[in-house]
N, C-alpha and C positions, 0 to 999 in steps of 0.2 A: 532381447526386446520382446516385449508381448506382442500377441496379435488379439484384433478387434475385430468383428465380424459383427456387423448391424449391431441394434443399441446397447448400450453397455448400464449395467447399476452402479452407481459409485457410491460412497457414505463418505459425508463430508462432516467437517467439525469445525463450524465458522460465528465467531464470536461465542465458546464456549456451546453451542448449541446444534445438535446430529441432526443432517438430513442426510435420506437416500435418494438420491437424483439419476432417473433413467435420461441419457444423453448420446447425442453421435460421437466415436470416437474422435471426431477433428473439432467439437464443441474446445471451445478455449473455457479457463477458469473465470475468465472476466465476462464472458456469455453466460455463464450459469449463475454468476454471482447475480448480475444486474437482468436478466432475463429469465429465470428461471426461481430464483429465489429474495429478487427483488431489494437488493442492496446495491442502490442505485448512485452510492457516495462516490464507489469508487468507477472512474471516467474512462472513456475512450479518448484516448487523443491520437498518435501516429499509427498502432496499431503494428510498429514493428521495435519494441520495447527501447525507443530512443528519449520519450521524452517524460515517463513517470506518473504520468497521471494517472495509471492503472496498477502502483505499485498498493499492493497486499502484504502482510504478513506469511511467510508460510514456515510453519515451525519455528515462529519468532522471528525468522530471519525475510528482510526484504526481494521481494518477488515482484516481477512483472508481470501479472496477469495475464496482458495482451497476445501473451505467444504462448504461456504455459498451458497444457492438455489439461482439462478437467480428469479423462482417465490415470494423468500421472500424480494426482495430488490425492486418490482415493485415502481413507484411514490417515489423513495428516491433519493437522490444525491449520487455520486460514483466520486472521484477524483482518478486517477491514475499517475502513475508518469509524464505521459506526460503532463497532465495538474496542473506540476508543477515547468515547464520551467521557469527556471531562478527567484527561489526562493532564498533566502540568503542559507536556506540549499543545495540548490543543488550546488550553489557555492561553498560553502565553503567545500564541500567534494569532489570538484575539485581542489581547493587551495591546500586543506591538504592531495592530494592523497589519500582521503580514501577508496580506493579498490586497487583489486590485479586483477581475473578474470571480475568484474564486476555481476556475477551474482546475488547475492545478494545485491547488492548497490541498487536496485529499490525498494524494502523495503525498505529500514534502512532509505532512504532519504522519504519516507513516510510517517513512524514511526516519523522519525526527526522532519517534518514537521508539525507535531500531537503536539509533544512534547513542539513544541516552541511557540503551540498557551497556555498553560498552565500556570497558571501564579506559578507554581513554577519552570520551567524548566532552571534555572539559578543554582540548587543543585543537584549537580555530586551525590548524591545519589539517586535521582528521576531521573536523566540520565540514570544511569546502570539499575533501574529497569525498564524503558524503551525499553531498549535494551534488555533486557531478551528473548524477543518475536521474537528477529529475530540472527540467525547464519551464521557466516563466516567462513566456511571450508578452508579459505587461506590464513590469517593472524590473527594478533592479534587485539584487536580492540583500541590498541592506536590511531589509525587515523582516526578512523570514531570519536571516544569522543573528539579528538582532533578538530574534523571540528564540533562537535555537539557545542562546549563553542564556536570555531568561532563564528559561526549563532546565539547562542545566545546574543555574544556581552557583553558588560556593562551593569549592568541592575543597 
């Protein structure tokens, strides 16, 4: 385990693009993302990675911001929802209205976007458990599965 002793330098690589971020070691990834370097997509919501709204990319694979150390993710890749402008998932859960306040939808098109790099993510049962990781306090999630087989397409 490393140890940290007052502020730390980390170089991050978030939506293809380096910064070096001086931070407290207990700084979370989701505090530097939206406070520090101003990628403000991805949300705060429980704040103990139950409910996804603060799901990231990290090294392609889905993360939960909320609890990850900025210190742990130095020299790794970080994709957030902005730098996932005009992907077929994010279309496609514009197509199918899949949101109600929007808060949540910065995950789930995240997650989606994980999903569909998967070569089984064409099986509505690998879909739902998918989506397990992230929750919608304001609808039902007919329309985000429904923009999820969108973006999936024919396979």
């Amino acid at each position: 385990m490393k140890r940290y002793d007052g502020y730390t330098e980390v170089r991050l690589e978030v939506n293809g693009e380096q910064y070096q971020v001086h931070l407290d070691p207990g700084d979370t990834l989701l505090q530097v993302l939206r406070d520090r370097l101003g990628f403000t997509g991805t949300k705060l919501g429980c704040e103990n990675g139950d409910c996804g709204a603060c799901t990231v990319l990290l090294d392609g694979r889905p993360a939960k911001s909320c609890y990850t150390l900025a210190v742990d993710v130095d020299d790794r890749s970080i994709t957030t929802i902005e730098g996932l402008r005009d992907t077929p998932v994010q279309r496609a859960f514009a197509e199918e209205y899949a949101f109600q306040c929007g808060y949540c939808t910065p995950g789930f098109v995240v997650n989606a976007h994980a999903l569909l790099q998967h070569e089984t993510a064409g099986d509505t049962a690998v879909q739902r458990e998918w989506l397990e990781s992230n929750l919608c306090r304001c609808t039902g999630y007919e329309t985000i599965e429904r923009a999820i087989r969108k973006a999936v397409g024919p396979r």
